[in-house]
N, C-alpha and C positions, 0 to 999 in steps of 0.2 A: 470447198470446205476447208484450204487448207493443207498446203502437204506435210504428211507426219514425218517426224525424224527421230530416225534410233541410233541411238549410242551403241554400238556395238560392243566397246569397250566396259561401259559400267552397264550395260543392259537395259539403258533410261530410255523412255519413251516421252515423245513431245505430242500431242494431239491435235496440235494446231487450232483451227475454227471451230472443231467437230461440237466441241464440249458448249461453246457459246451457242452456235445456231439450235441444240437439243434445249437448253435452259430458255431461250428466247419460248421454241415452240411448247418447252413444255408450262411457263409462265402465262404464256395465252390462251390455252387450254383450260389453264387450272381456273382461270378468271372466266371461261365459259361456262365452267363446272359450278362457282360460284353462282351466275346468273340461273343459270338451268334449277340450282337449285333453292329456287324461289318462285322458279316460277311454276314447277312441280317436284316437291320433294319425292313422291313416288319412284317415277321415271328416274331422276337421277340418280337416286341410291342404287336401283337397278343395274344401272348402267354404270356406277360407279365401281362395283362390288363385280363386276364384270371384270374390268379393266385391273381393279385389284388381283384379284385371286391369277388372274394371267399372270401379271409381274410378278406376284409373291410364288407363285410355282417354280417361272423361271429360277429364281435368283435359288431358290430351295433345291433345283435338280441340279446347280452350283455346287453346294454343299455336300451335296450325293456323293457327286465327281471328285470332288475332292476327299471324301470320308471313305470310299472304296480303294481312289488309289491307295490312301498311306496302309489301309487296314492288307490290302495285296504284296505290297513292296511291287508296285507296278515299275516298268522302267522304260516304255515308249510315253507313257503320259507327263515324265517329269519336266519335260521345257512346257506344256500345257497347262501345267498345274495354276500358275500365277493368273491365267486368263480366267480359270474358272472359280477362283478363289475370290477375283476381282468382282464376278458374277454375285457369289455367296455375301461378298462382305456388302451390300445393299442392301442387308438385311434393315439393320439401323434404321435407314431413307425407309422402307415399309415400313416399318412400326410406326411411324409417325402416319405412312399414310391409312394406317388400319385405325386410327382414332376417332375421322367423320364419322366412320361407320358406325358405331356403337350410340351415336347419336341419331341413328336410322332405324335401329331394329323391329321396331314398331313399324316402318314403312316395309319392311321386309320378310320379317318372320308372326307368322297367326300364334305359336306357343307364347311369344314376349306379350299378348293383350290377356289377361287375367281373364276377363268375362268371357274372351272367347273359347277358350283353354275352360271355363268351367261348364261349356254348352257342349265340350266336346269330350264321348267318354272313353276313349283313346289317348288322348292329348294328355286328358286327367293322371292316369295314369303313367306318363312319361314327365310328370312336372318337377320329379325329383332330381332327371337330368335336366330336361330342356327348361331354366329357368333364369332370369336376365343374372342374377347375382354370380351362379357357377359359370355359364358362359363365358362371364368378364374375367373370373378366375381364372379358365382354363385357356384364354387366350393370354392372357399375361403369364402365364407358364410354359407356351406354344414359341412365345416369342423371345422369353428369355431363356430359353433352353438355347434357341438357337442363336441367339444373339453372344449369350457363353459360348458355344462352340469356336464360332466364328473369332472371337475376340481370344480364344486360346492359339488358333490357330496362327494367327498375325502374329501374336507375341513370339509364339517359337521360333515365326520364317524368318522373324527380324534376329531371331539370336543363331538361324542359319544362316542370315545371308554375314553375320558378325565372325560367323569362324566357327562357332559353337558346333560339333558334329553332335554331340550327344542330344540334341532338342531333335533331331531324324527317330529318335525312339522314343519321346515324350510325347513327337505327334502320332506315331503308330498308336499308343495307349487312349491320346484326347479318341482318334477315331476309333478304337472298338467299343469305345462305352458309348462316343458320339453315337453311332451307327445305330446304337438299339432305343437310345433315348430317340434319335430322327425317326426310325419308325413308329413309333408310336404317338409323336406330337403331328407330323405328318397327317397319318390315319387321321385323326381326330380334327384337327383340321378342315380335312375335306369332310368328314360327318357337318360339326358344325356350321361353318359358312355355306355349305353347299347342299347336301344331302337334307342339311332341316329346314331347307326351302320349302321342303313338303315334310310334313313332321309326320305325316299317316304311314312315310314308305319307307322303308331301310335295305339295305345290302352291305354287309358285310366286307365284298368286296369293291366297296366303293371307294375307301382310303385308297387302295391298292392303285384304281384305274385313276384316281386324279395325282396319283406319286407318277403313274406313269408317262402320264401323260407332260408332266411338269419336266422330267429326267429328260423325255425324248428333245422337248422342248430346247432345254440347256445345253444339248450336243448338237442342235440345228444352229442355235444363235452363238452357240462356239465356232461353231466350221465357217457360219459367214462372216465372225470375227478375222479367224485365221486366213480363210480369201480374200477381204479388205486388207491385213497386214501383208498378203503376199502381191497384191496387187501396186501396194505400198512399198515395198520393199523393206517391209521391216522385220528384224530377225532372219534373214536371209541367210542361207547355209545352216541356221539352227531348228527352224521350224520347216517340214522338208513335205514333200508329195506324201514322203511314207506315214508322216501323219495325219495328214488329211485323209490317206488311203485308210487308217485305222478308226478317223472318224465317221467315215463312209460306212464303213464294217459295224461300229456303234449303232449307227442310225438306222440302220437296214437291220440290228439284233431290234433296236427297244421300238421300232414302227410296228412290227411281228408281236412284241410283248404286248404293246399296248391295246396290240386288236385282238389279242390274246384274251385279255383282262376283260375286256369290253362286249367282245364275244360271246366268252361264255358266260358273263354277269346275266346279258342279256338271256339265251338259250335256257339258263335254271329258271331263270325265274317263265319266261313261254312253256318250258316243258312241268313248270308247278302248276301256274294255270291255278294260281290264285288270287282272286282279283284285287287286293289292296297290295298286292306287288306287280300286279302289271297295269296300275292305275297312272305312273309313273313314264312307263315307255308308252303308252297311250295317249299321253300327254304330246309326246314326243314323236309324235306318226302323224294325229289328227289337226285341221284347223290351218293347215296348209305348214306342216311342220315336215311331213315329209320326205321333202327334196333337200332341208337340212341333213338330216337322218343320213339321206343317200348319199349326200355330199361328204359326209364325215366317212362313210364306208369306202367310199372312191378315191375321196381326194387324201383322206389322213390315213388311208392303211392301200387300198392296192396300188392306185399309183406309183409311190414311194417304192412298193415294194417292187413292185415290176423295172423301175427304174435302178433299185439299188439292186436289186438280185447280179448281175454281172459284175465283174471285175473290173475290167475296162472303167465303166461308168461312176465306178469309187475314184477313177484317178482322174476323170477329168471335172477339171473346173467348174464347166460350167453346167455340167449334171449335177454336180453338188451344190453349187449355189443353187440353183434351182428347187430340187427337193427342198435342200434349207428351209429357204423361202418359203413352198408350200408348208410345211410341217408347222412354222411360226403361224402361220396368215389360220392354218387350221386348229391350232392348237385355241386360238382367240375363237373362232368357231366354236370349238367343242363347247368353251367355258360360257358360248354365248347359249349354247344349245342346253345344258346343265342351269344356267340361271333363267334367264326366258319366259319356259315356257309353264313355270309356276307362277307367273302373273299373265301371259297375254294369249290368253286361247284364241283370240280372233286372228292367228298369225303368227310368223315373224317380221318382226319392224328396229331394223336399223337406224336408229333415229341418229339426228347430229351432239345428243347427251353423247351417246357412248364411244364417237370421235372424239368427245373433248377428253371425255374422260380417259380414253386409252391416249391420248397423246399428253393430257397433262400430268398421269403418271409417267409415261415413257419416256417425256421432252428431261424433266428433274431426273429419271434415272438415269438416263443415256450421260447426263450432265454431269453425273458422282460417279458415272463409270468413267468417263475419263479423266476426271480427277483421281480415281484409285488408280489407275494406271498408269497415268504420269508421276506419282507420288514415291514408289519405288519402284527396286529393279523389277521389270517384265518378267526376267527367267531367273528358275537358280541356278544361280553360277554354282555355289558351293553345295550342292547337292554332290552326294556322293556316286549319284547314276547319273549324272545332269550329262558326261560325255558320251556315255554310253546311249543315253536317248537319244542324243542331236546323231548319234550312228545309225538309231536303229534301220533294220529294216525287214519291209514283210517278206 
């Protein structure tokens, strides 16, 4: 693919081949995406709105990372900051790809058909939210909340990386107002695209388990970043074991949060034991759904945790890529198990729609991440803790 070259000097990163071969796969994909949807729009929105909300979480638990460090004054995460930032700023490339969708919603959501919505007297009375006109509203407020953030944030790094010290406290401010605005466009978010799959069932904390799930996400596909750079040799002697030990520590806190979240979602509503809220994980048990279920319990919370619980295993390698790895491959899981099984009771069926569709969003993003990253410096130099992190240690 290419070997990468870092500027030690100015902190410039080259990406070599990486960025072409992602745009090649992600260009053929998208042109399957195409085909698939003609020849079943059904299927494909399904599958496409899959692969969506995957990517758009990741890049979202980006912005997390970076609206907690500035709001902390953190100072092991400051050479990290720029990878995660790089994650966040593809916000932009989503927007664009959250556009089909809106031309689907009829293939996806029962509330968007009028007649059906007036057979149902449930639905009827939720028509004040779940309604096509506020929908589109409230996602063009979801997306440019975050697209503002993001675009505050770049403006300041570039008047840090200029010399400016005083834009280090304009971005503490973007992030504590960031931080309350993210929660609550977040939340709503996973309500809509996700949760009104089924417009009969709601939870509360459902915003919560699809943030966490997105956050955990952006700390697995950070470390396998930071492992391919260290494998690379890039930022050597700045990005160091004690940060990947730190990310280990991360990933082994939000694996726990997330089964947290999920846990007890599930547990209130078993111990309510009322059936238009347990109509929803019933979905999710029966019709050979199951070994999904189990798999999500296994593979996306004890594994990981069994494996990250030691110390040792935060510092080696290739425990971390691993986990990584699982966490990514699970996370597309979860979002597969969350959309699913509100259209296909006879199963789950991994069809070849929703490889095209997760690679021809991943192939274009993989493509604009290495263009943000080659585009400016990797790390802050002029960060005022920037020496103090490339010190730190646990």
């Amino acid at each position: 693919m290419g070997m990468m070259k870092f500027n030690a000097d100015t902190y410039q990163l080259e990406t070599g081949s990486l960025g072409r071969i992602a745009l090649i796969v992600g260009i053929v994909g998208l042109l399957l995406c195409v085909a698939g949807l003609f020849m079943d729009s059904h299927q494909f929105f399904q599958a496409y709105l899959t692969a969506f909300t995957f990517w758009t979480t990741l890049s979202l638990g980006g912005i997390f990372f970076v609206l907690v460090h500035f709001l902390t004054g953190a100072v092991w995460s400051v050479v990290l900051r720029r990878i995660a930032e790089n994650l966040a700023s593809l916000i932009p490339v989503l927007t664009i790809f959250a556009l089909p969708l809106f031309f689907g919603l009829h293939d996806l959501f029962h509330w968007s058909d009028a007649e059906y919505v007036a057979k149902d007297e449930l639905l009827s009375h939720k028509v004040g939210f779940l309604n096509v006109p506020f929908f589109i509203v409230r996602n063009v407020i979801y997306f440019a909340v975050w697209n503002g953030i993001i675009f505050l944030i770049n403006r300041f790094e570039k008047q840090l990386d200029a010399g400016d010290m005083s834009a280090v406290g304009r971005l503490r401010k973007i992030a504590a107002i960031g931080v309350v605005l993210y929660a609550f466009t977040v939340t709503f978010f996973g309500f809509d695209w996700l949760m009104s799959l089924d417009a009969h069932w709601y939870s509360t904390m459902f915003g919560v388990y699809v943030f966490s799930g997105g956050f955990l996400t952006s700390l697995a596909v950070l470390t396998l970043i930071l492992i391919f750079f260290h494998r690379q040799g890039v930022a050597e002697g700045l990005i160091t074991m004690e940060h990947l030990h730190d990310m280990g520590k991360m990933m082994f806190a939000f694996t726990v949060w997330w089964a947290y979240i999920g846990g007890s979602q599930y547990f209130l509503i078993w111990y309510g034991n009322i059936p238009e809220e347990t109509l929803w994980f019933l979905h999710r048990w029966e019709h050979g759904w199951k070994p999904v279920s189990m798999a999500l319990i296994f593979l996306h919370f004890a594994l990981p945790f069994a494996l990250l619980i030691f110390q040792a295993s935060k510092r080696n390698l290739i425990v971390l890529a691993s986990v990584a790895g699982l966490l990514t491959i699970m996370h597309y899981v979860d979002h597969f198990w969350m959309v699913m099984p509100s259209f296909e009771n006879h199963g789950p069926h991994l069809g070849w729609m929703h490889l095209a569709a997760w690679l021809g969003i991943g192939g274009i993003y993989v493509w604009f991440l290495c263009r943000r990253m080659g585009r400016g410096p990797l790390l802050p130099g002029n960060d005022p803790k920037f020496k103090a992190s490339v010190r730190f240690a646990n």
